[in-house]
N, C-alpha and C positions, 0 to 999 in steps of 0.2 A: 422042396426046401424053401422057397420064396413065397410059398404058399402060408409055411408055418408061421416066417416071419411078419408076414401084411396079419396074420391072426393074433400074433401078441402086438403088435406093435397097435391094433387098433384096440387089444381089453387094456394094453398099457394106457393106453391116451384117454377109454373111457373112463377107467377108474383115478384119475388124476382127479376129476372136479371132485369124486366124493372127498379124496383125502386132502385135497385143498379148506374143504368148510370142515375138518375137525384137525387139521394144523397152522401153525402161526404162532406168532411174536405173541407177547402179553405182558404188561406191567400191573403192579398193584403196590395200595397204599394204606398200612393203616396201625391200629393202636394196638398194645397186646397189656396183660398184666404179667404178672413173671412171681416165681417164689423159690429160690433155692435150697440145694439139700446137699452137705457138704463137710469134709471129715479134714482134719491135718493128718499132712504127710510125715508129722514126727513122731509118730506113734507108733508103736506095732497095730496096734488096736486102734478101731478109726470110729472113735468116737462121734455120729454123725448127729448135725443141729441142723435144723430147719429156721427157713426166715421168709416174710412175705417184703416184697419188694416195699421201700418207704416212699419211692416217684411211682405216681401210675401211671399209665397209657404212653409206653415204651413205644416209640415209633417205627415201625417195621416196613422195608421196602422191597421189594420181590421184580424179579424179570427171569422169565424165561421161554422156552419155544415148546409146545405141543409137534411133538411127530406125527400124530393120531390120535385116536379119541383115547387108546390103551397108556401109551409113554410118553414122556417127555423129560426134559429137564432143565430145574431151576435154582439161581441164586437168588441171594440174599442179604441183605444188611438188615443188622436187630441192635437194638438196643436192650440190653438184658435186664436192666435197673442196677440198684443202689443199697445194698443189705452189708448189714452188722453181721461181724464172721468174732469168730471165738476160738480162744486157745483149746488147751489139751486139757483143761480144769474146768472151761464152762462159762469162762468170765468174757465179754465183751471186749477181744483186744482191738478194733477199730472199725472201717468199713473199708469194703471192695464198690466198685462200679464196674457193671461188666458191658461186653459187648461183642459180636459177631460177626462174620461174614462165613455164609454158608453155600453149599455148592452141592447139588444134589440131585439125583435120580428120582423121577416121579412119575406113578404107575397108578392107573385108577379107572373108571367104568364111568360112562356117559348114559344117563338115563334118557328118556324122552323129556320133552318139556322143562327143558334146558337145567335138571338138576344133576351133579357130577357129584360123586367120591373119589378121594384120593389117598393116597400114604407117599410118604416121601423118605429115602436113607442116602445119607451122603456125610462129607467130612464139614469140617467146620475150624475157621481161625479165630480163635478167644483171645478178648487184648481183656486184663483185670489191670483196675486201677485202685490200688489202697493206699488206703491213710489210717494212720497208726492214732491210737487212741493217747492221751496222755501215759507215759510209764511205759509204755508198750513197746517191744522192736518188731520189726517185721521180719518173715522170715522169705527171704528174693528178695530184689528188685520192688519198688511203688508202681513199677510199670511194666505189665511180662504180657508175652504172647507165648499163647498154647495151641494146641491142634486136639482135635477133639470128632464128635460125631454130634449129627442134626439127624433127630428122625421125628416125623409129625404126621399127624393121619386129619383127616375133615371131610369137608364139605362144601358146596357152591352152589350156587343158583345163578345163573345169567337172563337177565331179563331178556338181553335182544343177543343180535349175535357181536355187537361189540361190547358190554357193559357186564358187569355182574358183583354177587357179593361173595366172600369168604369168611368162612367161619372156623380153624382150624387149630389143634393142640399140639406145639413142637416142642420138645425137649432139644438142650446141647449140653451134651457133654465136656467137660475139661480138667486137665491136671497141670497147676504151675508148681511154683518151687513150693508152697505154700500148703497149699489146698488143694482136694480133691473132690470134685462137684459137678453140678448141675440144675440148669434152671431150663424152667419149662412152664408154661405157658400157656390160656388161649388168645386167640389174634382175630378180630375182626377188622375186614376190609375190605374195599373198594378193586375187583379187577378190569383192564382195559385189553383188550385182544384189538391188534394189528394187522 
């Protein structure tokens, strides 16, 4: 019995360094463009309008922990942009500004030579902020939070083992009193591992 344990206890303690160089902290920093696609809730029929974001390079900021090279899991602040939303007829009834905080499960394969794949699925809190065109009412609140879903797939390259780049496309989903939609995205940026 003491035999068994000095035998795990010593593959436990070797394979500690491997899983130390593919887990750890990590922040990142960078711009995204965005364009939504979005129907009203007063309808039976959900007449849906696309819009490309009118601000570009939506600031987007990420932290999260690597388990291993397989999992991990990360948040997020996004800024979603700034898009003209339309009634039930088509017409321009004002603009939304949207924005996120996400929190999500991220699962993906470590190449050699420091380049990674990922996908990511998890929940997401949408605050939309609207202003009403002239003539216009709005339907909610100017200012609502929603809950919704973040799912995004990509890619990375790490130059060294603290530095690297990301390049990835996330969609979020959301439904307020209003509107029902989602904006999505690619995101280039900067990541930092701790």
């Amino acid at each position: 019995m003491k035999r068994s344990v000095l035998i795990a206890t010593c593959l436990i303690s070797l394979s500690l360094p491997a899983l130390a160089d593919d887990s750890g902290f990590y922040m990142g920093a960078g711009f995204a463009n965005g364009k939504l696609s979005a129907c009203t809730n007063t309808t039976s029929s959900c007449d849906t309008f696309k819009r490309n974001s009118e601000d570009s390079g939506h600031l987007r900021l990420i932290g999260g922990y690597d388990f291993n090279k397989y999992f991990g899991i990360e948040a997020g602040l996004s800024g979603l942009g700034t898009y003209e939303v339309q009634d039930t007829s088509g017409f321009n009834a004002g603009k939304v500004k949207a924005s996120a905080v996400t929190l999500a499960a991220k699962g993906g394969y470590v190449f050699p030579k420091g380049f990674s794949v990922f996908g990511k699925l998890g929940l997401a809190s949408v605050n939309t902020k609207y202003t009403a065109n002239p003539g216009w009412t709005l339907a909610g609140s100017a200012d609502q939070n929603s809950t919704g879903l973040v799912i995004g797939l990509g890619g990375q390259y790490n130059i060294n083992d603290m530095a690297g780049f990301r390049l990835f496309t996330e969609i979020v989903t959301y439904k307020d009193d209003g509107y029902t939609g989602a904006v999505g995205g690619t995101t280039l940026m900067a990541v930092f591992k701790f």
